[in-house]
FIKOLZA-1660 file (N, C-alpha, C; in steps of 0.1 Angstrom, whole numbers, plus 5000, padded with zeros to 4 digits):
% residues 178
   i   px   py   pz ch aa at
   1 2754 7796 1645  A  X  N
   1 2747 7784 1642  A  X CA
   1 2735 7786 1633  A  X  C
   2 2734 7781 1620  A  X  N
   2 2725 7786 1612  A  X CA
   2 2714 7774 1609  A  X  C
   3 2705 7776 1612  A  X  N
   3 2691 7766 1610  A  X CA
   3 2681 7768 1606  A  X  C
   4 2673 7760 1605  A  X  N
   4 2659 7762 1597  A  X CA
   4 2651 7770 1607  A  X  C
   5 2645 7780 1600  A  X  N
   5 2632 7789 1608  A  X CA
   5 2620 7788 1607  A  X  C
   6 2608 7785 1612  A  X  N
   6 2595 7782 1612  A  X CA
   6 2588 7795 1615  A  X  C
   7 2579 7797 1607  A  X  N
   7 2569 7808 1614  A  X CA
   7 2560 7800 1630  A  X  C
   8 2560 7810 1635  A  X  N
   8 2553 7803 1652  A  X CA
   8 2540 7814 1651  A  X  C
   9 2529 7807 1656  A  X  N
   9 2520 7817 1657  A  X CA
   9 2519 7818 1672  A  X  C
  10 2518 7828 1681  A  X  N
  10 2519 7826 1696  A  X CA
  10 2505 7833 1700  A  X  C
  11 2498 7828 1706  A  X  N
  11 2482 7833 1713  A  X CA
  11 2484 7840 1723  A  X  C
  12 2474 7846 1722  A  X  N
  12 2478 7853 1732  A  X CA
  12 2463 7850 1743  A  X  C
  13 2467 7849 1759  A  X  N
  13 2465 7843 1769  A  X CA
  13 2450 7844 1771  A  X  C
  14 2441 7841 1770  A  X  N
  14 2426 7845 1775  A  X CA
  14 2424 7847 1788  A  X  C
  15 2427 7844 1795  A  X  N
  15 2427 7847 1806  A  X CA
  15 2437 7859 1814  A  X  C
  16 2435 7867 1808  A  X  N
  16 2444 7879 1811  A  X CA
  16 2435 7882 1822  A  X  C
  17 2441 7887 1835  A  X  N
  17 2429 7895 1843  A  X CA
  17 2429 7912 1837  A  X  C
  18 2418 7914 1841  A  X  N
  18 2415 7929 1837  A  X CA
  18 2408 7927 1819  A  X  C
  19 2407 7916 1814  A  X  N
  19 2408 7914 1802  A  X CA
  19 2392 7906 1797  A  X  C
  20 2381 7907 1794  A  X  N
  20 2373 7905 1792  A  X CA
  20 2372 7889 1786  A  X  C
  21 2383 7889 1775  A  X  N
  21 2386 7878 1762  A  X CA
  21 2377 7882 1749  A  X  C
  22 2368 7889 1751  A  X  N
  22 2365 7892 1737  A  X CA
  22 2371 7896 1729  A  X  C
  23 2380 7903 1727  A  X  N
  23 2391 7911 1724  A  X CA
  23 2400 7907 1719  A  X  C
  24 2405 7893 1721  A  X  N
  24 2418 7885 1723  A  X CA
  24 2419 7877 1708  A  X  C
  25 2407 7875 1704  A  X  N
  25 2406 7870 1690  A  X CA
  25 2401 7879 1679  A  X  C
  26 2413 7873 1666  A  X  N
  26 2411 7887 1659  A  X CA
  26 2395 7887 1651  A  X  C
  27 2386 7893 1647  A  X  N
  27 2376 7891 1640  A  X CA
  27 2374 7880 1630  A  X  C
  28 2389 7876 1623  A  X  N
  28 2385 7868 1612  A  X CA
  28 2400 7859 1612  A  X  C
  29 2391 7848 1614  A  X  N
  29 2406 7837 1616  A  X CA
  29 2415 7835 1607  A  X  C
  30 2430 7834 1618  A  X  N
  30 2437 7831 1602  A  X CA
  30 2438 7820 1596  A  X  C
  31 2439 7816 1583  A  X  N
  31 2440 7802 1578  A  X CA
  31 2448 7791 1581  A  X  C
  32 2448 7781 1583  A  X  N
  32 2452 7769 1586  A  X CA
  32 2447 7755 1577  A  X  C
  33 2458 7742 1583  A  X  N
  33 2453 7735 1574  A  X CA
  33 2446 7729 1572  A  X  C
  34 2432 7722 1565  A  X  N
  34 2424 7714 1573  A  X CA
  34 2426 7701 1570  A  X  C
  35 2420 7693 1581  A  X  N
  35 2423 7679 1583  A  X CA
  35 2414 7673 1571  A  X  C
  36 2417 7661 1564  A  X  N
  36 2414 7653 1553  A  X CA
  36 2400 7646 1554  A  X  C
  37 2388 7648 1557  A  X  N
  37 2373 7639 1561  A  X CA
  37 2376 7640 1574  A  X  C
  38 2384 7646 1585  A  X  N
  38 2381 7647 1596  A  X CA
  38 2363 7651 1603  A  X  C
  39 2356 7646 1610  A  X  N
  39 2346 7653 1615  A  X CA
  39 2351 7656 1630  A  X  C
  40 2347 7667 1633  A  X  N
  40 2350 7679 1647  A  X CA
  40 2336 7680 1652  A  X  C
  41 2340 7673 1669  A  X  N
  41 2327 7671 1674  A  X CA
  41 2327 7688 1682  A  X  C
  42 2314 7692 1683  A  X  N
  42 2315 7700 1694  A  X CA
  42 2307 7701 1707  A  X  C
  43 2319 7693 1714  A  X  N
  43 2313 7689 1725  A  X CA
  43 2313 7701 1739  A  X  C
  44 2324 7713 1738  A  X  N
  44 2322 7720 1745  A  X CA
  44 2311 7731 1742  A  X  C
  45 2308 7735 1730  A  X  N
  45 2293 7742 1731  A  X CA
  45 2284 7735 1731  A  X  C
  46 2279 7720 1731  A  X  N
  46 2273 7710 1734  A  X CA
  46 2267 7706 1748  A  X  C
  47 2281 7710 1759  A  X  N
  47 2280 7714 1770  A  X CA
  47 2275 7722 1779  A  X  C
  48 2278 7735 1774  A  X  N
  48 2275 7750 1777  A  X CA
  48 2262 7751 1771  A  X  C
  49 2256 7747 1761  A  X  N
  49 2246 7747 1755  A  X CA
  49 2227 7739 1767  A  X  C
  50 2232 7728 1768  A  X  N
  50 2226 7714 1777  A  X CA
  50 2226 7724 1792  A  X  C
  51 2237 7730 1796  A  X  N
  51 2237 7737 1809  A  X CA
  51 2230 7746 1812  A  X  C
  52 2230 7755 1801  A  X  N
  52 2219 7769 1801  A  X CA
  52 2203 7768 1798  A  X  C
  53 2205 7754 1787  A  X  N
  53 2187 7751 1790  A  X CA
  53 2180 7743 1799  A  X  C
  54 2193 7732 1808  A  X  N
  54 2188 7729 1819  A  X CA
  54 2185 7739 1833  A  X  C
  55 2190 7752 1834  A  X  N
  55 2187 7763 1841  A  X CA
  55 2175 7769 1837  A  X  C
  56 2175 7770 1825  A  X  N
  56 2164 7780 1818  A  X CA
  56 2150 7768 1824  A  X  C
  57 2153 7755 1821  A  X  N
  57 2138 7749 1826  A  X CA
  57 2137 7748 1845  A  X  C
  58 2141 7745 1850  A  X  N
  58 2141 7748 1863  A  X CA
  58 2136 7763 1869  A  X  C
  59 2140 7774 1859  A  X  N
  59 2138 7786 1868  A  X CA
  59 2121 7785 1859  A  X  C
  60 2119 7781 1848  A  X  N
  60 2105 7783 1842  A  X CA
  60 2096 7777 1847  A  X  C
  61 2102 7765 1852  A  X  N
  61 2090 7755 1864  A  X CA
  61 2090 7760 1876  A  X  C
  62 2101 7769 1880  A  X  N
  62 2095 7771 1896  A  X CA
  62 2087 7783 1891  A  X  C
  63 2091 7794 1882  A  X  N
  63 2076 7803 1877  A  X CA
  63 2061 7799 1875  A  X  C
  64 2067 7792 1866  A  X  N
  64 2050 7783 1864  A  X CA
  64 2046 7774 1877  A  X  C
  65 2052 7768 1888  A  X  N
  65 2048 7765 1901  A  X CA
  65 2039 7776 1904  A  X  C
  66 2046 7789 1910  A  X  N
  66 2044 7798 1914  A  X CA
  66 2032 7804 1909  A  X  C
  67 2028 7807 1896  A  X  N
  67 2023 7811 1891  A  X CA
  67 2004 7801 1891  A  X  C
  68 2014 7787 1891  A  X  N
  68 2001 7780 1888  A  X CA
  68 1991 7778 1903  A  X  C
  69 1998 7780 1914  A  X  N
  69 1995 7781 1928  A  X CA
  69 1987 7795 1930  A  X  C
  70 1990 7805 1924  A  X  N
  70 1984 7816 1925  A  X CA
  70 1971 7814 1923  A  X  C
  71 1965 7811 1912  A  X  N
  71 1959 7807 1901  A  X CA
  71 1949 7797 1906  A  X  C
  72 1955 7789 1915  A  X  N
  72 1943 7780 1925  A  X CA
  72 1937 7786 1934  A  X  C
  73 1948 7791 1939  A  X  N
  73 1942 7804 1951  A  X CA
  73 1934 7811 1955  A  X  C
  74 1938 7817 1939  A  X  N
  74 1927 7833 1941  A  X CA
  74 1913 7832 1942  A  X  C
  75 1907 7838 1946  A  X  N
  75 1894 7839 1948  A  X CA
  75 1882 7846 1930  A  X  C
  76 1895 7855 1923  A  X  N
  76 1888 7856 1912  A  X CA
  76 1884 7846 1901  A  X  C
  77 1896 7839 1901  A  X  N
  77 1897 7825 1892  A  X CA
  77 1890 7813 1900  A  X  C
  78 1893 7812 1910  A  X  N
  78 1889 7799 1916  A  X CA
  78 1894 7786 1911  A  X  C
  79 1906 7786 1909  A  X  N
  79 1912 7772 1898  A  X CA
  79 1908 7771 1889  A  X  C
  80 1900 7781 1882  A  X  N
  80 1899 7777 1865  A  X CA
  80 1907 7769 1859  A  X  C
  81 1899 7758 1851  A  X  N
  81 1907 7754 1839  A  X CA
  81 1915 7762 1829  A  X  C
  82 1908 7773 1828  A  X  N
  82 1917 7781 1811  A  X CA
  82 1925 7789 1820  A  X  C
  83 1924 7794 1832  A  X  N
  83 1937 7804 1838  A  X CA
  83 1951 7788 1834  A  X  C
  84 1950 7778 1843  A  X  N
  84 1959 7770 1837  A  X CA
  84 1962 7764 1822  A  X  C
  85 1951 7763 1814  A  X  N
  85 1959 7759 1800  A  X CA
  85 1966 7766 1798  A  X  C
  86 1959 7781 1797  A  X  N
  86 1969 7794 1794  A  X CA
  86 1978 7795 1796  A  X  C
  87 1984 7793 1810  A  X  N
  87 1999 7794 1817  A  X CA
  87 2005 7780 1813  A  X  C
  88 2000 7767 1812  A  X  N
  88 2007 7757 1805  A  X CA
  88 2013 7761 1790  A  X  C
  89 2002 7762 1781  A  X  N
  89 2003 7766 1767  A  X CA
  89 2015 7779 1769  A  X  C
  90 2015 7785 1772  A  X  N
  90 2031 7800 1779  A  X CA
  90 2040 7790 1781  A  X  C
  91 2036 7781 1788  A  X  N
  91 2051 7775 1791  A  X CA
  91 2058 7764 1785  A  X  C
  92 2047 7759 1772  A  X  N
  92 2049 7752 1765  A  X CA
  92 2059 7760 1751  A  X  C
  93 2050 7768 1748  A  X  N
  93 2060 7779 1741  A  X CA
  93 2069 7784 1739  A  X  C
  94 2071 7788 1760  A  X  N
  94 2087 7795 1763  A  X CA
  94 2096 7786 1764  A  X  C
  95 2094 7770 1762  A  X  N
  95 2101 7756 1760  A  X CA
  95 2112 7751 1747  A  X  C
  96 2101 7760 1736  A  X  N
  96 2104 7756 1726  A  X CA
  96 2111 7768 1719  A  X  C
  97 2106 7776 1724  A  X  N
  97 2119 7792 1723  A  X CA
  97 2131 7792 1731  A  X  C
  98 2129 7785 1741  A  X  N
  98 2139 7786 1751  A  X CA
  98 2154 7772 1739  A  X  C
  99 2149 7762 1736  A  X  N
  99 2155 7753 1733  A  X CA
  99 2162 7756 1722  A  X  C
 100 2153 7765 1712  A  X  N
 100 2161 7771 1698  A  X CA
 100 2169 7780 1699  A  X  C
 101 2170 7786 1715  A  X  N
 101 2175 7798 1720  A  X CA
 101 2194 7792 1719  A  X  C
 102 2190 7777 1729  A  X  N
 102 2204 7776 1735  A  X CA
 102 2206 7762 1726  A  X  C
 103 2198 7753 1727  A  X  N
 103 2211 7735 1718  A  X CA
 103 2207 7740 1703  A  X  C
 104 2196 7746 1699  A  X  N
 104 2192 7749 1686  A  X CA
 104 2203 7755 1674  A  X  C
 105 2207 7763 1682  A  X  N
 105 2222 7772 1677  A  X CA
 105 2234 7765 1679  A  X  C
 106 2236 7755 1685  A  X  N
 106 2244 7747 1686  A  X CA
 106 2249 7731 1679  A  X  C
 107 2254 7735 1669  A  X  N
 107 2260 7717 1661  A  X CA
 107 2264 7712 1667  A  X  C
 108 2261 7698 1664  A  X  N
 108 2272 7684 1669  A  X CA
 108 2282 7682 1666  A  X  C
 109 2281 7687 1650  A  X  N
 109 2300 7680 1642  A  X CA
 109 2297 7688 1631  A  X  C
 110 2309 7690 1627  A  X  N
 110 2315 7699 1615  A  X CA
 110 2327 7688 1603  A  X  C
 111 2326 7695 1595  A  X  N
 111 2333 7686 1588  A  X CA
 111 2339 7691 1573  A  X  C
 112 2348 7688 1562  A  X  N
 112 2349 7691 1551  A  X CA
 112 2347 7681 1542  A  X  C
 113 2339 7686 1530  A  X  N
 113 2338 7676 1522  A  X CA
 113 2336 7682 1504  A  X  C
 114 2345 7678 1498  A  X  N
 114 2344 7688 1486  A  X CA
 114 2343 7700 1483  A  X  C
 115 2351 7705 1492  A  X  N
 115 2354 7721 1491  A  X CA
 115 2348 7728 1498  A  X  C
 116 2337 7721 1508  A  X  N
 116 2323 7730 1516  A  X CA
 116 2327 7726 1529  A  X  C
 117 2323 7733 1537  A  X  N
 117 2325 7731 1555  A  X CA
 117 2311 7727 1553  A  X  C
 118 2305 7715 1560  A  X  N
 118 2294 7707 1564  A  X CA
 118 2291 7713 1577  A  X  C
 119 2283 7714 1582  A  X  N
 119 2278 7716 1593  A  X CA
 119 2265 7710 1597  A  X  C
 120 2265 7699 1609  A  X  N
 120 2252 7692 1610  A  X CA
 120 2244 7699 1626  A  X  C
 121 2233 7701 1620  A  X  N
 121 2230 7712 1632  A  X CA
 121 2219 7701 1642  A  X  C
 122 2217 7705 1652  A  X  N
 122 2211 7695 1665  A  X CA
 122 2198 7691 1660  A  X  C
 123 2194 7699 1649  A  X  N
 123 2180 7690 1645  A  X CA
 123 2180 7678 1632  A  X  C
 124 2198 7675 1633  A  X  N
 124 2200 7665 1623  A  X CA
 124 2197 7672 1606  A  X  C
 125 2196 7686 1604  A  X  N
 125 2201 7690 1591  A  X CA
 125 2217 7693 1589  A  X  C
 126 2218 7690 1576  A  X  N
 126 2230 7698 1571  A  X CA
 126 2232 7707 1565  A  X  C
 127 2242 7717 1570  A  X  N
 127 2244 7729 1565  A  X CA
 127 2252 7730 1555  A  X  C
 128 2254 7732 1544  A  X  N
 128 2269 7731 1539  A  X CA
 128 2273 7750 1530  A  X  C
 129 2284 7751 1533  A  X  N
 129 2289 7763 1530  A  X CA
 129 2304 7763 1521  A  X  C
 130 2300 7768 1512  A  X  N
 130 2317 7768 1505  A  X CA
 130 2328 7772 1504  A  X  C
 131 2334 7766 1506  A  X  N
 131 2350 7772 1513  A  X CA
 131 2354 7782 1504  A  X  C
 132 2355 7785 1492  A  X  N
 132 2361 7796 1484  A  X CA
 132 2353 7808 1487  A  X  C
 133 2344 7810 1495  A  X  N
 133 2336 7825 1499  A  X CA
 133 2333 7821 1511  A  X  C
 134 2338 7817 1524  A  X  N
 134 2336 7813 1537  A  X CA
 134 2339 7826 1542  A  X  C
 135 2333 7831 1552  A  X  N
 135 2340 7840 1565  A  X CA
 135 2332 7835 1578  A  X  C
 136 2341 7830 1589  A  X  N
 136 2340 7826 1596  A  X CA
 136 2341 7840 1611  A  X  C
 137 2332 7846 1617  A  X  N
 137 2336 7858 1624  A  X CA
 137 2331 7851 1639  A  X  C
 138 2345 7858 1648  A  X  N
 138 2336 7854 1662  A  X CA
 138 2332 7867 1666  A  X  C
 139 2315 7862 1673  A  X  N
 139 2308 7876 1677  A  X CA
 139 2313 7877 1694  A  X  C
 140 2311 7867 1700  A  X  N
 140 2314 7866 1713  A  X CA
 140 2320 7856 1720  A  X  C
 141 2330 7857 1728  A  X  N
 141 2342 7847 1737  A  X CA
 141 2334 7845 1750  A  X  C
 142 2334 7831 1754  A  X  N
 142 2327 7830 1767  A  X CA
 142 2337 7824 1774  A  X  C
 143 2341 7824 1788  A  X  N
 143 2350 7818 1792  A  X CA
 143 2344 7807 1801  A  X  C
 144 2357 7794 1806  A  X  N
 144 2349 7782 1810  A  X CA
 144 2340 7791 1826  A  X  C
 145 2335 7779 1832  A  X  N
 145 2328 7783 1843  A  X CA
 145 2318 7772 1846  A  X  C
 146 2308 7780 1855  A  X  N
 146 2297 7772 1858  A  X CA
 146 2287 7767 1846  A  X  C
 147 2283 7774 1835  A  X  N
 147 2280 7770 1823  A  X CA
 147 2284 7759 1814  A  X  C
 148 2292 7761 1815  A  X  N
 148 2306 7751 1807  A  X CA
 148 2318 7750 1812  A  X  C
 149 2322 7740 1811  A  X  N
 149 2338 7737 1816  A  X CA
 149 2347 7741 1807  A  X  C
 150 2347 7746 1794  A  X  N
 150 2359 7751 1788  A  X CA
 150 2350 7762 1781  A  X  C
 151 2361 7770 1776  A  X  N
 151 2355 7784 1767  A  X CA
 151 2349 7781 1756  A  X  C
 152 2335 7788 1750  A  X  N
 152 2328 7788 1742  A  X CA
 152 2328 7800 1735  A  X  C
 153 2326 7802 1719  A  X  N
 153 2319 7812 1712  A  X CA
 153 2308 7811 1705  A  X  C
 154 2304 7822 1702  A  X  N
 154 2295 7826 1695  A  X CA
 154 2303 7831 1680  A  X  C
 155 2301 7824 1674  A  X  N
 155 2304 7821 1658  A  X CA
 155 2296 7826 1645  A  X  C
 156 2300 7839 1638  A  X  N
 156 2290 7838 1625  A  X CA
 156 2292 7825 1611  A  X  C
 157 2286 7823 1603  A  X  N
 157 2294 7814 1597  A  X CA
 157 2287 7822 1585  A  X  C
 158 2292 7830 1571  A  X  N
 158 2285 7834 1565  A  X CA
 158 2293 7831 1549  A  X  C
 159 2284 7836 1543  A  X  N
 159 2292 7834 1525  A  X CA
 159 2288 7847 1520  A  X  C
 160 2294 7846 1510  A  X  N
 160 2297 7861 1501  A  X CA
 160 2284 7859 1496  A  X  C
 161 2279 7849 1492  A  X  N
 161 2265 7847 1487  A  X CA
 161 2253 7853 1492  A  X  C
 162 2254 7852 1509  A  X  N
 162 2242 7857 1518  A  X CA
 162 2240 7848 1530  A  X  C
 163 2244 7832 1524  A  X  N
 163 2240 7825 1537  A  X CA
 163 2245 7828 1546  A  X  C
 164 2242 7825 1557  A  X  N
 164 2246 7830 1574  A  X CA
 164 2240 7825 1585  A  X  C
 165 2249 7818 1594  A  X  N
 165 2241 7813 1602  A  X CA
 165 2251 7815 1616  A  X  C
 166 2244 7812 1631  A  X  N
 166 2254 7821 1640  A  X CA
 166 2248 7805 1647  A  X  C
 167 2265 7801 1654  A  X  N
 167 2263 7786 1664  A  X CA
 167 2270 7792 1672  A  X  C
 168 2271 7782 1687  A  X  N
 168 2277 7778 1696  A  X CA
 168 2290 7770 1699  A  X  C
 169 2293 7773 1700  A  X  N
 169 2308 7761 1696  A  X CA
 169 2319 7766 1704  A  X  C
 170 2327 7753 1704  A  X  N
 170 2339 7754 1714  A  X CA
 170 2351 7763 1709  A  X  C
 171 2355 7766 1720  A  X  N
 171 2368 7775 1711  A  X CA
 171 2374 7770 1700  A  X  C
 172 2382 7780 1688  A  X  N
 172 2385 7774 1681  A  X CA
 172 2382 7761 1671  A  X  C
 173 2367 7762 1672  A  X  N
 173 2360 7748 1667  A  X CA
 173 2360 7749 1654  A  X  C
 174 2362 7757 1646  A  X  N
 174 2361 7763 1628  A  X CA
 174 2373 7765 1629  A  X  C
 175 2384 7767 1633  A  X  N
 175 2396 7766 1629  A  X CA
 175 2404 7761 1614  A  X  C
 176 2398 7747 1616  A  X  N
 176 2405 7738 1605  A  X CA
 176 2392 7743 1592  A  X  C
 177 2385 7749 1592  A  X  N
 177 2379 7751 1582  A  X CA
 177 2384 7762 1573  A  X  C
 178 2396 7768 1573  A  X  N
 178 2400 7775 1564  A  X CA
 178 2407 7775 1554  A  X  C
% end
């Protein structure tokens, strides 16, 4: 019986036990087609992203509780005012590191538009990069969990040129960018 044959690309399983998942994806994706003005939201590193800075502020406020209770206590300070600005102004800082840490690195939507992958990053810039010198590399595979409900990477997005930028994004979220 003779018929048409299709190339199949078959994945292979992430969830292998014994199996980390970093591994499972090759360094540099293969090409595919991409969708026509489609924009690609990313809402699973969007997710994973919101989860880890809402942890990061909770454990920094019960520090700074902790810290700022000491600080009334002691007998050297005696509730100073500057022992507290000081530890406010720290925690004002470690807020704004913490945030560029985790949603900062992470885009909302991706997109193609005349030859360039768009990328709009969470502080409402656009990135744009051009497809004829793209490399797209994953650094790291995160799997779903308490962080996020589906698997996340860590993505370089660079050009022959020099630009380079490293997001958060859901699996396979650059896919259609090639």
């Amino acid at each position: 019986m003779a018929g048409r044959t299709w190339a199949v690309r078959i994945r292979r399983d992430e969830n292998v036990p014994g199996d980390s998942g970093a591994a499972s994806e090759p360094a540099d994706r293969a090409p595919s087609t991409p969708p026509s003005g489609r924009r690609v939201s990313n809402s699973a590193g969007s997710s994973r992203a919101f989860r880890t800075f809402l942890l990061f502020v909770v454990a920094l406020g019960a520090i700074y509780g902790v810290f700022l209770a000491y600080s009334a206590t002691s007998s050297v300070t005696g509730g100073s005012p500057s022992v507290a600005g000081i530890l406010t102004g720290s925690v004002v800082v470690a807020l704004v590191v913490g945030w560029w840490v985790t949603l900062g690195q992470t885009p909302t939507v991706a997109w193609l538009e005349r030859g360039e992958l768009v990328v709009r990053e969470r502080t409402g810039r656009l990135r744009r990069f051009p497809r004829d010198d793209l490399r797209i590399h994953v650094l790291r595979t995160n799997g779903g969990g308490f962080l996020g409900p589906t698997p996340t990477e860590f993505v370089e997005v660079a050009t022959i040129g020099g630009a380079r930028r490293t997001y958060l994004v859901g699996i396979h979220f650059f896919d259609f960018a090639h």
